[in-house]
N, C-alpha and C positions, 0 to 999 in steps of 0.2 A: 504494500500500500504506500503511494504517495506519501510526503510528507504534508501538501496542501491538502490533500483528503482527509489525514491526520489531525492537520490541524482546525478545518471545518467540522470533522464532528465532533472535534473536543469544546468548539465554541456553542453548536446543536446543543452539546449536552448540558455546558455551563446555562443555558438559555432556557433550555428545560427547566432543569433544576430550582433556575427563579421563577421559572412561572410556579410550577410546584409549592414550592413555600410561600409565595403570596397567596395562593389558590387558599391552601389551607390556613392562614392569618386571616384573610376576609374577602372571602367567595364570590361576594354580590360585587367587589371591587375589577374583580380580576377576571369575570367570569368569561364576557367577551372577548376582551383581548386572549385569553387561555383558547377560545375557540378558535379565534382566527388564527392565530399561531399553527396552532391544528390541523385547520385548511390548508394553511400555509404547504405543511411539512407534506402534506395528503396529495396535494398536487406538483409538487418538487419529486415525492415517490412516483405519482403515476407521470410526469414527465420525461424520468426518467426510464421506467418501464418501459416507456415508449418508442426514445429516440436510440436509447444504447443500443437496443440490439438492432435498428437499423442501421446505425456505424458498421455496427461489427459483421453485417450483412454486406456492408458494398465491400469492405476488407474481405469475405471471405466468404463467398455466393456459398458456398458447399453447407453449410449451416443453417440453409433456407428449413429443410426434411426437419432439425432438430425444430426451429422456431414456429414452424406449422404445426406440431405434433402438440406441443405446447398449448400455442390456441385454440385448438383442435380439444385438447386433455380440460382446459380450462371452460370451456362453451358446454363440451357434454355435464359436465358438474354443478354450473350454474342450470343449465338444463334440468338436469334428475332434481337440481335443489326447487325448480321453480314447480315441479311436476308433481312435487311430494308436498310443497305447501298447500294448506286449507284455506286462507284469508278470512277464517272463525275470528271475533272480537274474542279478546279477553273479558274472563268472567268476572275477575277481581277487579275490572276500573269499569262498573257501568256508565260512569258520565265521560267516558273518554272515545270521544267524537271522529272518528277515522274513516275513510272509503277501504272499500273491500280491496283496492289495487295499492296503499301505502300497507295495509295487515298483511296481505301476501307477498309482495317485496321483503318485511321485516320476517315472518316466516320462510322464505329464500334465504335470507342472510342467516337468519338463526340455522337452519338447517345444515346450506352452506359450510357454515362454521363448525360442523357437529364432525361432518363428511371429513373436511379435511384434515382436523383435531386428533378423528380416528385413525387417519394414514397417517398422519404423522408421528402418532404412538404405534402405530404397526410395524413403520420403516424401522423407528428406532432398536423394537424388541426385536427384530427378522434381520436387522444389519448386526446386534449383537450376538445373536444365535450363529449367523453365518459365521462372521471373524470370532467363534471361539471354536468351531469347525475347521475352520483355515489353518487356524496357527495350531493344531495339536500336530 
């Protein structure tokens, strides 16, 4: 790693850290600003998501197959996640006011997150089964 990468996320993180402890001294202070920072950081991630692997696509055409498979892995998922939500209201906020298409988006994410939480507790326990198979 860089030492300018180095040293960007060290500044990220000193920045956090303040919003953090103001968040927690007085909420109602800090709240927005805490959010846009957020966005902030939300759209810097998915900028990057973006553009890096098309750099690294004009550098090296042959890495199309991995980065299609990719979005390909990524669409079926959100797919299964939007296929398996309900858009049911919650039972516990009756005065909480929603369309059936922002409950079902949040049950996608919720879902979403369930999917790929379990792979990646899967990866983890199957990569260390494997490398204790390898190295005997």
């Amino acid at each position: 790693m860089s030492k300018f990468v180095k040293y960007i996320l060290y500044i990220l993180l000193v920045i956090s850290a303040i919003f953090i402890v103001a968040f927690f001294i007085n909420q109602d202070a800090v709240l927005d600003s805490f959010l846009y920072y957020t966005y902030t950081l939300i759209g810097i991630a998915l900028l990057a998501v973006v553009v890096l692997p098309l750099i690294n696509l004009f550098n090296n055409p042959k890495n199309l197959k991995k980065i299609l498979t990719g979005v390909v892995a990524v669409v079926v998922l959100v797919g299964v996640s939007f296929l398996l939500s309900s858009g049911d209201p919650i039972s516990s906020k009756p005065n909480m006011q929603a369309s059936e298409n922002v409950l079902r988006m949040t049950d996608t994410g919720l879902i979403l997150t369930y999917i790929l939480a379990t792979l990646a507790f899967l990866s983890i326990v199957v990569g260390g089964v494997v490398n204790m198979f390898r190295n005997k």
